[in-house]
DSSP file (Angstrom, degrees, kcal/mol; ACC not computed):
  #  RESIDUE AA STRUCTURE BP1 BP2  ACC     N-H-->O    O-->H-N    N-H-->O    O-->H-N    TCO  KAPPA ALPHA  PHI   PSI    X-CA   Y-CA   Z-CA
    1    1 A X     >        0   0    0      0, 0.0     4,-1.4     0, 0.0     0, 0.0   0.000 360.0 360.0 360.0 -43.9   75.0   73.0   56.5
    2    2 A X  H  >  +     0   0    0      2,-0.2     4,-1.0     1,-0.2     0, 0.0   0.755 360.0  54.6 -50.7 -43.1   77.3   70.1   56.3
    3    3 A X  H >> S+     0   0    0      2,-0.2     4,-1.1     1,-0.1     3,-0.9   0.955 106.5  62.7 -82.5 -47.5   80.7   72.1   56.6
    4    4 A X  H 3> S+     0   0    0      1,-0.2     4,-2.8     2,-0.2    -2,-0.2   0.766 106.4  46.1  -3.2 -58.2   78.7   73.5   60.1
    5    5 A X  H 3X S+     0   0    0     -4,-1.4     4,-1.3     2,-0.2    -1,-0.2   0.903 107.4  48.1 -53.9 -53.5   78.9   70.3   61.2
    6    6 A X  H X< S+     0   0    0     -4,-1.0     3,-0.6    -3,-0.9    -2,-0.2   0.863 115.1  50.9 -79.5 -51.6   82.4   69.4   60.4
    7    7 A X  H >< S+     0   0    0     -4,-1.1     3,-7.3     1,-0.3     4,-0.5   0.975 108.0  51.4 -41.0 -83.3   83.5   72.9   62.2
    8    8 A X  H 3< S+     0   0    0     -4,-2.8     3,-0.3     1,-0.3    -1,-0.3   0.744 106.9  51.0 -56.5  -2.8   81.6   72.3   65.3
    9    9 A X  T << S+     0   0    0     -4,-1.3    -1,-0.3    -3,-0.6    -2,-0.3   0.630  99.0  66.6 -90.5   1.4   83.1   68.8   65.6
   10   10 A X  S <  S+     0   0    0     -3,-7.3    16,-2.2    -5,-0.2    -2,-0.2   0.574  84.0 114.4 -98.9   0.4   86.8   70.7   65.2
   11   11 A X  E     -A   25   0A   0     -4,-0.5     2,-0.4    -3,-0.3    14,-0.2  -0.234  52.8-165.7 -56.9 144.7   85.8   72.3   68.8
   12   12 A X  E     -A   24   0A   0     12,-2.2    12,-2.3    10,-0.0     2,-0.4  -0.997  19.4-125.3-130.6 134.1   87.8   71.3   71.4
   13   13 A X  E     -A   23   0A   0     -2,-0.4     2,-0.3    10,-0.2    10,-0.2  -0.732  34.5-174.0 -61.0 121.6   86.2   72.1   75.6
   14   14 A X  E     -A   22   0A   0      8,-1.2     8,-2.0    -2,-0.4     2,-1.0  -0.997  18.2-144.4-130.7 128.0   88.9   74.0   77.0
   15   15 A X  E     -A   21   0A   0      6,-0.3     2,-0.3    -2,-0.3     6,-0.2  -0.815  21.8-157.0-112.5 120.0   88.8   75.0   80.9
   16   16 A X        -     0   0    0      4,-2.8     4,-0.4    -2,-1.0    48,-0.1  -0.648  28.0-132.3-106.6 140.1   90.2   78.0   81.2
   17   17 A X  S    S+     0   0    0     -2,-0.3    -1,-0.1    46,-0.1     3,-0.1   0.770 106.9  30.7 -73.8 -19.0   91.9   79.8   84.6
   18   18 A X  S    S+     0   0    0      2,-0.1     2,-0.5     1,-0.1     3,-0.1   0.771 130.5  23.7 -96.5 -55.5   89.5   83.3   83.7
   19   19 A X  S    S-     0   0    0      1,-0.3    -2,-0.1     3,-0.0    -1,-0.1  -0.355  95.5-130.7-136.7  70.7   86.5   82.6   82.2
   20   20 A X  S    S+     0   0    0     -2,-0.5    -4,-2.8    -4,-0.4     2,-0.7   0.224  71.2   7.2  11.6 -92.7   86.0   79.1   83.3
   21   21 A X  E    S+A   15   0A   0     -6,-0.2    -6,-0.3    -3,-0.1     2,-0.3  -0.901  70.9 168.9-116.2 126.9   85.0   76.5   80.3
   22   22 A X  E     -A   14   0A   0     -8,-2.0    -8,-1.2    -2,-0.7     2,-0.6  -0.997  30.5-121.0-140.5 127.7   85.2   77.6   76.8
   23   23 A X  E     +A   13   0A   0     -2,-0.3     2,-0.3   -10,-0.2   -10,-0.2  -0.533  35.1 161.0 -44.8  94.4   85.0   76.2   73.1
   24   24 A X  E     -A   12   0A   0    -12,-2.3   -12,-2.2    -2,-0.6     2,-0.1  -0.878  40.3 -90.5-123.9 174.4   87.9   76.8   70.5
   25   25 A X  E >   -A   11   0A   0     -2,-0.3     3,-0.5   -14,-0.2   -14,-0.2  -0.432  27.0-122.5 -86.8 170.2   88.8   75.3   67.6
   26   26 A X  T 3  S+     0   0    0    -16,-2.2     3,-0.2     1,-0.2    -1,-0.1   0.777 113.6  60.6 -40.2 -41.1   91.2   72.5   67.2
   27   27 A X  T 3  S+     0   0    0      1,-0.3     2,-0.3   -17,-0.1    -1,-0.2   0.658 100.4  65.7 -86.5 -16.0   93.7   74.2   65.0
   28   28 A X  S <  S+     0   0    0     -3,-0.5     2,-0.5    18,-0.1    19,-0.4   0.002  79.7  90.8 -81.3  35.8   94.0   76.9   68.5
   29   29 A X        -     0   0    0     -2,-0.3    17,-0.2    17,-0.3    -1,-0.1  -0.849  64.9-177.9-141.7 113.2   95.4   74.4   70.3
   30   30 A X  E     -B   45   0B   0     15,-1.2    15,-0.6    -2,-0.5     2,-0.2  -0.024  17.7-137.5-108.2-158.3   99.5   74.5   69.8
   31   31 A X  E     -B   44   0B   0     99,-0.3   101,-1.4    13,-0.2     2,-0.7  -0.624   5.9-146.8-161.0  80.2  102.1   71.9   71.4
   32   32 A X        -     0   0    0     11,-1.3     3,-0.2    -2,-0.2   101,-0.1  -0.658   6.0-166.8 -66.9 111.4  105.5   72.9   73.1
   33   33 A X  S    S+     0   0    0     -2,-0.7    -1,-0.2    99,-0.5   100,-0.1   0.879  94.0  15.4 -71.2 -37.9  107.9   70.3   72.5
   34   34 A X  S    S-     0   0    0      1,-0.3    -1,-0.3     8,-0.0     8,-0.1   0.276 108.1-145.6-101.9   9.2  110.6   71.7   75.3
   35   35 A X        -     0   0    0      8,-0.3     2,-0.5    -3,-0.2    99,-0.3  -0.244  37.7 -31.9  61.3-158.8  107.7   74.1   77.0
   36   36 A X  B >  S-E   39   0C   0      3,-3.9     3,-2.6     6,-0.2     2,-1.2  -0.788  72.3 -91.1-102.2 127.9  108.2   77.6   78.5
   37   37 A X  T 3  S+     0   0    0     -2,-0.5    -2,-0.1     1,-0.2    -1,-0.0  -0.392 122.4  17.7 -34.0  86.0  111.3   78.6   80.2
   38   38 A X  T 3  S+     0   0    0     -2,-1.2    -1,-0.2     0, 0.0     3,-0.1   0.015 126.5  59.3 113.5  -4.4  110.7   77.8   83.6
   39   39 A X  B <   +E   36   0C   0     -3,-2.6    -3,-3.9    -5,-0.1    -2,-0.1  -0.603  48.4 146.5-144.0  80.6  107.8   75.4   82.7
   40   40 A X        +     0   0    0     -5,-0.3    -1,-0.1     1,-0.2    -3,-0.1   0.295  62.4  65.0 -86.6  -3.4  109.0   73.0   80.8
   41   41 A X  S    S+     0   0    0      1,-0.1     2,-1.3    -5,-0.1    -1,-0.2   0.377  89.8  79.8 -95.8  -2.6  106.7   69.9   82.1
   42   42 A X        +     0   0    0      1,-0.2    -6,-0.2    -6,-0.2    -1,-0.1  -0.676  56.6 165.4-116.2 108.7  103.4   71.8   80.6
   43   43 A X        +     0   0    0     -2,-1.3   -11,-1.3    -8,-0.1     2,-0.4   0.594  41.3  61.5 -98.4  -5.5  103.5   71.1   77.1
   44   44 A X  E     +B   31   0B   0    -13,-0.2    17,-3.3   -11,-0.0    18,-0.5  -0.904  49.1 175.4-125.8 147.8  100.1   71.9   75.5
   45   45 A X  E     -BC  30  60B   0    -15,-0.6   -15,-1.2    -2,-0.4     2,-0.4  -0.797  17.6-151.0-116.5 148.3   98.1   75.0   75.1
   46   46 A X  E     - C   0  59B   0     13,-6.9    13,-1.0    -2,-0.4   -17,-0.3  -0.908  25.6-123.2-118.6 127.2   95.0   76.2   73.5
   47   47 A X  E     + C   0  58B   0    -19,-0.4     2,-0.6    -2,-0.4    11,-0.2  -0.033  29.6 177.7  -0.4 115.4   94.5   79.7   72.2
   48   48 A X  E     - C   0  57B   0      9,-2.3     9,-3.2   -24,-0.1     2,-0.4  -0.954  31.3-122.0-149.0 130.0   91.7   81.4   73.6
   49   49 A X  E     - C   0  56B   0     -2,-0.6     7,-0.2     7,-0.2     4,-0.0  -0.708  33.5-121.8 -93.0 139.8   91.0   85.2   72.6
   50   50 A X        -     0   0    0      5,-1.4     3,-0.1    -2,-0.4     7,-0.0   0.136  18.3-116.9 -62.0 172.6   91.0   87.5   76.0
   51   51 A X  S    S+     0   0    0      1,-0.1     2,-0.4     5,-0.0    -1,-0.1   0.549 110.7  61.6 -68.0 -12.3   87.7   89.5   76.7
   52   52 A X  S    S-     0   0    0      2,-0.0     3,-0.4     0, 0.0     2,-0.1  -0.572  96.8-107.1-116.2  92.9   89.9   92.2   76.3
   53   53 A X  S    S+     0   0    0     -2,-0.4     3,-0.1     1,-0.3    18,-0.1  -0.411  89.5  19.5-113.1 155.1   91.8   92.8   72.7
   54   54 A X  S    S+     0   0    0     -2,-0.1    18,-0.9    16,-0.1    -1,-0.3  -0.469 108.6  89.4-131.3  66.5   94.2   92.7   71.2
   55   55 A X  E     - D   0  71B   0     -3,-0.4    -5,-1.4    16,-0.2     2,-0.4  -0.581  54.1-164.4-115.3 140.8   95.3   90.3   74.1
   56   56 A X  E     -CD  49  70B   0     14,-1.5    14,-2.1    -2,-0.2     2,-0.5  -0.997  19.6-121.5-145.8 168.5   94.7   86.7   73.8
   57   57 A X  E     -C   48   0B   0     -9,-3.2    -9,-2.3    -2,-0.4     2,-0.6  -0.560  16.5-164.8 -95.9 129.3   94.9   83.7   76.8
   58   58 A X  E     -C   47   0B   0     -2,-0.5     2,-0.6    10,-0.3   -11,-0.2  -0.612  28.9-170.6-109.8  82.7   97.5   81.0   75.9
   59   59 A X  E     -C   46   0B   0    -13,-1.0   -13,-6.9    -2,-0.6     8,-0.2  -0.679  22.9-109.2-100.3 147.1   96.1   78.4   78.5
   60   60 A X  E     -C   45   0B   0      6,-2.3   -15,-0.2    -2,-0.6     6,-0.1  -0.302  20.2-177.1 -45.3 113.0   97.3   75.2   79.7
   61   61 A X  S    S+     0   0    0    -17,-3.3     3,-0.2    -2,-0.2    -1,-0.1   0.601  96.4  54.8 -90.5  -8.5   95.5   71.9   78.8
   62   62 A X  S    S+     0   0    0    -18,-0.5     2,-0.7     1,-0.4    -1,-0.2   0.807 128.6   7.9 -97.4 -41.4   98.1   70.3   81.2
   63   63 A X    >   -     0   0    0      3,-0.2     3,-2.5     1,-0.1    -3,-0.5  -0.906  63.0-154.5-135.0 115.2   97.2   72.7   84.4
   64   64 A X  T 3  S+     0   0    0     -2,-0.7    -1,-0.1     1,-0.3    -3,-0.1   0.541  97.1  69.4 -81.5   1.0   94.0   75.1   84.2
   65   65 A X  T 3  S+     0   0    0      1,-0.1     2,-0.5    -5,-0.1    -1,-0.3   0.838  90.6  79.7 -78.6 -24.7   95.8   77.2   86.8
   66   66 A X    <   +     0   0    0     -3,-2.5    -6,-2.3    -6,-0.1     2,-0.2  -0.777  47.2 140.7-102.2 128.9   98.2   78.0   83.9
   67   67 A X        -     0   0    0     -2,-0.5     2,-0.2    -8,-0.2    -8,-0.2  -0.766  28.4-162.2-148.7 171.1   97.3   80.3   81.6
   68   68 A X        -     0   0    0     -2,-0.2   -10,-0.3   -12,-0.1     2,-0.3  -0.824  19.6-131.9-166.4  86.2   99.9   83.1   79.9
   69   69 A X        -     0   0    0     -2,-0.2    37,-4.4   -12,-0.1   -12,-0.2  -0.614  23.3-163.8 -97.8 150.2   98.6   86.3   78.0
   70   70 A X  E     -D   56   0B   0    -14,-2.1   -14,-1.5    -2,-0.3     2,-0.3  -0.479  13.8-172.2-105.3 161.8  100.0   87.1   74.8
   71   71 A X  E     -D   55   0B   0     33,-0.5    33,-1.9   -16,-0.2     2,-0.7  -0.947  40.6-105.8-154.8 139.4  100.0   90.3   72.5
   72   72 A X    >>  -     0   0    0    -18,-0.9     4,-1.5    -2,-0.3     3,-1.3  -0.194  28.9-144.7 -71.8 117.8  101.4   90.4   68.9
   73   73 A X  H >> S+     0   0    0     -2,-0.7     3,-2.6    29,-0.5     4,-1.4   0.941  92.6  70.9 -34.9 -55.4  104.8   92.3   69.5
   74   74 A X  H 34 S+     0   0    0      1,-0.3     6,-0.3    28,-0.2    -1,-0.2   0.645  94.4  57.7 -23.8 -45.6  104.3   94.1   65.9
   75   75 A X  H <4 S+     0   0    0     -3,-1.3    -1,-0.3     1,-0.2    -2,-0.2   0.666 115.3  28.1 -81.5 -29.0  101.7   95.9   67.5
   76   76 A X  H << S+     0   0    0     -3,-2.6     2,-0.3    -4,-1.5    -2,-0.2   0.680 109.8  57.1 -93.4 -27.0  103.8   97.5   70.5
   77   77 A X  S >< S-     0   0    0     -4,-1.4     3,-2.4     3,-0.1    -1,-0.2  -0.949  80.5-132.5-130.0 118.6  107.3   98.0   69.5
   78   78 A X  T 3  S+     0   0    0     -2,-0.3    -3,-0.1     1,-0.3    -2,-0.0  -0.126  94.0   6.0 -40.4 136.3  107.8  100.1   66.4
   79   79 A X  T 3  S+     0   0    0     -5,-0.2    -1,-0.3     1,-0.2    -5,-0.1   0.525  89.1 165.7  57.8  29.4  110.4   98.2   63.9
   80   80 A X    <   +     0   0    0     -3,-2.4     2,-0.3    -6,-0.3    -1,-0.2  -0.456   6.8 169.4 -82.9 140.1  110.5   94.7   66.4
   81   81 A X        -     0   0    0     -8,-0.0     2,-0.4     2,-0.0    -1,-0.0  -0.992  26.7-141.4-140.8 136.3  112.1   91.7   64.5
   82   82 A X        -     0   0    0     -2,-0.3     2,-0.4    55,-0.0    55,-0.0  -0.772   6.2-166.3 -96.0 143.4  113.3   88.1   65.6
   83   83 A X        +     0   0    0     -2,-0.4     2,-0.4    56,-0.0    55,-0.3  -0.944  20.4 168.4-135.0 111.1  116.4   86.6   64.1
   84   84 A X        -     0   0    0     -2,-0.4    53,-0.1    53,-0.1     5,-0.1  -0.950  35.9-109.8-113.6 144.2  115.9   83.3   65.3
   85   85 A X     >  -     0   0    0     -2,-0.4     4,-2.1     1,-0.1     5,-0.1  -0.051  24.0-116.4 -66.0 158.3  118.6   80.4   63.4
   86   86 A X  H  > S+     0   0    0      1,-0.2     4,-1.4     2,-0.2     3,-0.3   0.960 108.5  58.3 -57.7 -47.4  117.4   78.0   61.1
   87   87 A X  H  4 S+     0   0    0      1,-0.3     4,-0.2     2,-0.2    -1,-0.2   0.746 102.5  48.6 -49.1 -40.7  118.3   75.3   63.2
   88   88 A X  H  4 S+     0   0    0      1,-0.2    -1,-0.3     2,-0.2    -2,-0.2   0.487 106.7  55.4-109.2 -17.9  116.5   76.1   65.8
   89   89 A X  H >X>S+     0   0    0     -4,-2.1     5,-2.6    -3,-0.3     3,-1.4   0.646  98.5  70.3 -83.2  -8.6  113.1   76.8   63.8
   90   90 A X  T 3<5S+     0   0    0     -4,-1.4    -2,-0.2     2,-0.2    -1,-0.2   0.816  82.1  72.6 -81.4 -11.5  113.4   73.3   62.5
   91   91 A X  T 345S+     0   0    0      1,-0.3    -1,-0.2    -5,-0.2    -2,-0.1   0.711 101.9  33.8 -28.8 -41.9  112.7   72.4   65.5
   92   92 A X  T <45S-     0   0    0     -3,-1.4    -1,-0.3    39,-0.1    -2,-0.2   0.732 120.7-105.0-100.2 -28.5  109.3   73.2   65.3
   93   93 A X  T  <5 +     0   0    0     -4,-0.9    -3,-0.2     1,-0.3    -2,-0.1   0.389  55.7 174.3 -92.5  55.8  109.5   72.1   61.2
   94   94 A X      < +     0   0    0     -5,-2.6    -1,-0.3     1,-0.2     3,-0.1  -0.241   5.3 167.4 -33.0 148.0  109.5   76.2   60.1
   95   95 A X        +     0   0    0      1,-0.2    -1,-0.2    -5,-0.0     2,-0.2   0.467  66.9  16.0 -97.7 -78.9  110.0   75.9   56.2
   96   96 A X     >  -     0   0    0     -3,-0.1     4,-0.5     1,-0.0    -1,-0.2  -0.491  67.9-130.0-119.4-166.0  109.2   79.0   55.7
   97   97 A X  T  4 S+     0   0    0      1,-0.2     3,-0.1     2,-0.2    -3,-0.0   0.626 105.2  74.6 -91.7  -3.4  108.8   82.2   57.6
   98   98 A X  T  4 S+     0   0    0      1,-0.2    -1,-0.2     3,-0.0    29,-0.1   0.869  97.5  60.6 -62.8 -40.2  105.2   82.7   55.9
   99   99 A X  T  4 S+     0   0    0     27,-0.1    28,-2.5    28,-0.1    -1,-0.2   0.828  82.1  93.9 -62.4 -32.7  104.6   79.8   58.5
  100  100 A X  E  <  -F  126   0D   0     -4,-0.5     2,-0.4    26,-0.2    26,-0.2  -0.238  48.9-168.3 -78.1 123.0  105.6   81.6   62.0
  101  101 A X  E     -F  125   0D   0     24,-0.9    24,-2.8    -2,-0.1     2,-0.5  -0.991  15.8-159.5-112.9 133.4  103.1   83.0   63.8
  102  102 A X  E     +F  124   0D   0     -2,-0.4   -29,-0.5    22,-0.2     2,-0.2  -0.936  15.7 169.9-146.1 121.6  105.0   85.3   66.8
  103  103 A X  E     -F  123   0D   0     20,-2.0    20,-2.8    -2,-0.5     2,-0.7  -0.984  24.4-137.5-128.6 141.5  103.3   86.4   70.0
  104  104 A X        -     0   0    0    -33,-1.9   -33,-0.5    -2,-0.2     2,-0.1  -0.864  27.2-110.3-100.6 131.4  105.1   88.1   73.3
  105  105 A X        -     0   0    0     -2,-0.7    13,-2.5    16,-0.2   -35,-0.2  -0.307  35.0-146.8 -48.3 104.7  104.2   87.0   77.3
  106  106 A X  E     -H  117   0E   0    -37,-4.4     2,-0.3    11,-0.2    11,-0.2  -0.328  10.3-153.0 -61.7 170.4  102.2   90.2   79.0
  107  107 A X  E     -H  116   0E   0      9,-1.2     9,-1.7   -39,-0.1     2,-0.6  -0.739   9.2-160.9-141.0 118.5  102.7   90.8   82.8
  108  108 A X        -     0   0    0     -2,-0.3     4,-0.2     7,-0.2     7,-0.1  -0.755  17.2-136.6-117.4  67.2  100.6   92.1   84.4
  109  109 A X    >   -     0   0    0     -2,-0.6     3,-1.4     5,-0.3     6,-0.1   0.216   2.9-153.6 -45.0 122.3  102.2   93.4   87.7
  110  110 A X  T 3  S+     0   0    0      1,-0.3    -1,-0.2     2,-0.1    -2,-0.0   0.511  94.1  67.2 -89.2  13.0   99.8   92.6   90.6
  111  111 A X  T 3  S-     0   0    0      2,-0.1    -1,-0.3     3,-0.0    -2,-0.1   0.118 121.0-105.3-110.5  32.1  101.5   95.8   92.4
  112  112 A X  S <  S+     0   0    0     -3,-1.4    -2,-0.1     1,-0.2     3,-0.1   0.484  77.4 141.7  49.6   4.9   99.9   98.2   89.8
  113  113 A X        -     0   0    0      1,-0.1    -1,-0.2    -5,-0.0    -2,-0.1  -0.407  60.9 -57.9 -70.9 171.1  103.3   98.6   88.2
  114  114 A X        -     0   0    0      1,-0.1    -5,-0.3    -6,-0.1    -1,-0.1  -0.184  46.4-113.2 -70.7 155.2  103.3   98.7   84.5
  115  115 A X        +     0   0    0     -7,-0.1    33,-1.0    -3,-0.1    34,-0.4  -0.192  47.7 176.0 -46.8 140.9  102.0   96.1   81.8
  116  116 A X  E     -HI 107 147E   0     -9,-1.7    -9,-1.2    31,-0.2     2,-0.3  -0.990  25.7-150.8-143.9 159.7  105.0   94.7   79.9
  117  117 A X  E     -HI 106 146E   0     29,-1.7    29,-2.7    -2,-0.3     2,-0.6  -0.988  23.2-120.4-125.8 147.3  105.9   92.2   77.4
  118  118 A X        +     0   0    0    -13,-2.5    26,-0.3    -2,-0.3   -13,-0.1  -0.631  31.4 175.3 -61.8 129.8  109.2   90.0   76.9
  119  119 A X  S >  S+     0   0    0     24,-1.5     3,-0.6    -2,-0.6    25,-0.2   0.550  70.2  51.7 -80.0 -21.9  110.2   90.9   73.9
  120  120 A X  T 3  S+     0   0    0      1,-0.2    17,-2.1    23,-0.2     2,-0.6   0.830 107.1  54.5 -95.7 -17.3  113.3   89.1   73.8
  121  121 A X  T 3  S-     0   0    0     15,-0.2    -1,-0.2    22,-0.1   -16,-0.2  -0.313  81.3-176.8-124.7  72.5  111.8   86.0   74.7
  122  122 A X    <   -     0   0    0     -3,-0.6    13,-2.5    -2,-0.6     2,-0.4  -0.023  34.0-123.1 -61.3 148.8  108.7   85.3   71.8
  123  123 A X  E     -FG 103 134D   0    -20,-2.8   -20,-2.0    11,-0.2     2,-0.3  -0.784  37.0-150.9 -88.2 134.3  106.6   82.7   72.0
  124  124 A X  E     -FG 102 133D   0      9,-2.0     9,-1.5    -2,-0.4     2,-0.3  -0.939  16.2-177.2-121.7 111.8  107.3   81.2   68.5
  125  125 A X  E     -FG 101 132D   0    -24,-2.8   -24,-0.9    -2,-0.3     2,-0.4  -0.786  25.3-143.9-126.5-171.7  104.7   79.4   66.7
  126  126 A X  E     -F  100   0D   0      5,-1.3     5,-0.2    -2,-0.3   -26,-0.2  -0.981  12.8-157.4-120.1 140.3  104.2   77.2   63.0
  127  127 A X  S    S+     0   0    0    -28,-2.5   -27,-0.1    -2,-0.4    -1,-0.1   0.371  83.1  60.9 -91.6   1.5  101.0   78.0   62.1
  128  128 A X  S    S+     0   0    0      1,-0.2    -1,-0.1     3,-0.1   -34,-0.1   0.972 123.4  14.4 -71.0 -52.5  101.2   74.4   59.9
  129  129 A X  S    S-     0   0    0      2,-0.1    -1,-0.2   -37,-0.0    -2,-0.1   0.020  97.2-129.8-107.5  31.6  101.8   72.0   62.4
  130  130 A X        +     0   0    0      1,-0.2   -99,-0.3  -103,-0.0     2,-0.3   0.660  57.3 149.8   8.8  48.5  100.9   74.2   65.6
  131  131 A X        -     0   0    0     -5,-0.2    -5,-1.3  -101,-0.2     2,-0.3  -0.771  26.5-173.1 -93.1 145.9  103.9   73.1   66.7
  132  132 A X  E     +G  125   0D   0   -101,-1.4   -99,-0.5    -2,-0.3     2,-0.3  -0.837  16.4 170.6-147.8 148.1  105.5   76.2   69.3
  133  133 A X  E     -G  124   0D   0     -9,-1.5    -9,-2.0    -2,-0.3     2,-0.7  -0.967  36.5-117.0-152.0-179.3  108.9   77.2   71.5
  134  134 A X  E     -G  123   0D   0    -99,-0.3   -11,-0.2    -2,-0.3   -12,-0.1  -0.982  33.7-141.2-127.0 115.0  109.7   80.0   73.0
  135  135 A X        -     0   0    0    -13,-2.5     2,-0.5    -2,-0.7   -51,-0.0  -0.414   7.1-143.3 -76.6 156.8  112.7   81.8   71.6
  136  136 A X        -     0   0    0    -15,-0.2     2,-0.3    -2,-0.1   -15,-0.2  -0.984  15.5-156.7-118.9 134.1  115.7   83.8   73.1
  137  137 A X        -     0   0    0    -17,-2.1   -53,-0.1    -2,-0.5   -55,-0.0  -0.770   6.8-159.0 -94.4 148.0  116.8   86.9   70.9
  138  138 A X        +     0   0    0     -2,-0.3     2,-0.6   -55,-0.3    -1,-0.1  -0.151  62.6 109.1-122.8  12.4  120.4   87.8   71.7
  139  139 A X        -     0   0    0      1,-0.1     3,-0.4   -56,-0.1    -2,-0.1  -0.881  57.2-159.0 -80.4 130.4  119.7   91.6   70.2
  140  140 A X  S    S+     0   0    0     -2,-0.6    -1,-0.1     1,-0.2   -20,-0.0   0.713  82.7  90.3 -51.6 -37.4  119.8   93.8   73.6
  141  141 A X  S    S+     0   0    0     -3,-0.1     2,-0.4     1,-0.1    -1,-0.2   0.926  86.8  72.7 -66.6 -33.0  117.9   96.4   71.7
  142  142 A X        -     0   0    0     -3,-0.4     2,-0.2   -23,-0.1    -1,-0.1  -0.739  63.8-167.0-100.0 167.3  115.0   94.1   73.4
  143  143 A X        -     0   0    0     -2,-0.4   -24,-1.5   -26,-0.1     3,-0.4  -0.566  31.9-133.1-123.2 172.7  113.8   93.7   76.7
  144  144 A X  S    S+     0   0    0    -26,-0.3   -26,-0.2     1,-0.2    -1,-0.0  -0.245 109.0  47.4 -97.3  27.0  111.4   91.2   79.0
  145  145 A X        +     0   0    0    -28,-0.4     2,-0.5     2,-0.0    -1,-0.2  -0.051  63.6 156.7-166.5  50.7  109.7   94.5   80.2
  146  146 A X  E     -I  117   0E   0    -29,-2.7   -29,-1.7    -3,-0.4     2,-0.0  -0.737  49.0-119.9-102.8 147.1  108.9   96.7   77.5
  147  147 A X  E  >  +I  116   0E   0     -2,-0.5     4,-1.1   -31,-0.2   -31,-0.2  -0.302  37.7 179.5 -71.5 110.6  105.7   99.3   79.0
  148  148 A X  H  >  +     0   0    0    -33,-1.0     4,-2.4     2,-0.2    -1,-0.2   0.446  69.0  69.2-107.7  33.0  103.1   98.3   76.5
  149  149 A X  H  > S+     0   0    0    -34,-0.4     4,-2.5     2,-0.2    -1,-0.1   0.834 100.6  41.1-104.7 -72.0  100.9  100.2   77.7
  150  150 A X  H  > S+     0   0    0    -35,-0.2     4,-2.1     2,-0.2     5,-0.5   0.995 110.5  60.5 -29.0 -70.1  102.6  103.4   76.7
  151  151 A X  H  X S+     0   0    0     -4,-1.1     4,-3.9     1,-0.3    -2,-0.2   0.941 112.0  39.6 -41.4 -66.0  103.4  101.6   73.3
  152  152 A X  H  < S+     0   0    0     -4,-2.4    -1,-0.3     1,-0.2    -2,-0.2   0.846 108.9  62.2 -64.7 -12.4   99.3  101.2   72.7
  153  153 A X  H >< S+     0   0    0     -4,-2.5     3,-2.0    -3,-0.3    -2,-0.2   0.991 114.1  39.6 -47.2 -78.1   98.8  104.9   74.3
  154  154 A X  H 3< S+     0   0    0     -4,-2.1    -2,-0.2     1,-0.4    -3,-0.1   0.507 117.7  39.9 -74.9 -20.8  101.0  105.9   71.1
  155  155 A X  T 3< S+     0   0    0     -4,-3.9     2,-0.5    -5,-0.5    -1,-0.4  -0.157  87.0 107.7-114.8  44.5  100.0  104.1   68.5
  156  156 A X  S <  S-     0   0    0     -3,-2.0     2,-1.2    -5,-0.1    -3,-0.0  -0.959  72.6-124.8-114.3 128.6   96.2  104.3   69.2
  157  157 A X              0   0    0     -2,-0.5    -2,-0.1     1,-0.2    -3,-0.1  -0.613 360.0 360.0 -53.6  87.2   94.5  106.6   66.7
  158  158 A X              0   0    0     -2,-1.2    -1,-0.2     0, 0.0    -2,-0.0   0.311 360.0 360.0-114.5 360.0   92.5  109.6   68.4
């Protein structure tokens, strides 16, 4: 009964841009030291799993208008791998690569075009210190608009 406790105090109230105010835990709540590319003043996020998965909400603790959905890459493009430098994971203080937890930014085109994710530019995270950046892969073979919509069409079991 006692670890119950200790759990519901690791809750953090998170006010969310979709599904207005929600409970996660602490350890969902990650920290961009430089931010996003192109939002670089909003520096923390909490994790929040979508209604719909395997999607989840990266929202903004700094602006509850900003929110970001994620999708584990793995899951959409057959063989996808980051080579990110060392340097640039100490950033975050990767050790090892056991640490790295690696999610891509959906878009969700509000003109019915298709869902896509960057690929080339993952949201990077250490799952020790939930410390987070967003990397740029310099392989071509990915893109900031691959259809993943198609991808889960292909790989969905029927």
């Amino acid at each position: 009964m006692e670890q119950n406790n200790n759990m519901e105090q690791k809750k953090v109230e998170v006010e969310t841009k979709t599904m207005g105010l929600v409970e996660v835990e602490s350890d969902k709540i990650i920290e961009f030291p430089r931010g996003l590319f192109g939002f670089e003043e909003f520096h923390r996020y909490a994790l929040v799993e979508a209604e719909l998965h395997p999607f989840i909400w990266m929202q903004s603790l700094d602006d509850k208008s900003l929110s970001f959905l994620l999708i584990d890459p793995f899951l959409v493009a057959d063989g996808y791998e980051i080579d990110v430098d060392d340097k640039t994971l100490l950033e975050i203080g990767v050790d090892s690569p056991a640490d790295v937890v690696v999610y891509a930014i959906v878009t969700v085109p509000s003109d019915g075009g298709p869902v896509t994710a960057n690929l080339q530019g993952p949201v990077v995270i250490n799952r020790k210190n939930r410390s987070a950046l967003q990397a740029i892969l310099s392989d071509s073979k990915w893109t900031t608009k691959h259809n993943i919509v198609n991808a889960l069409k292909s790989n969905a079991k029927v």
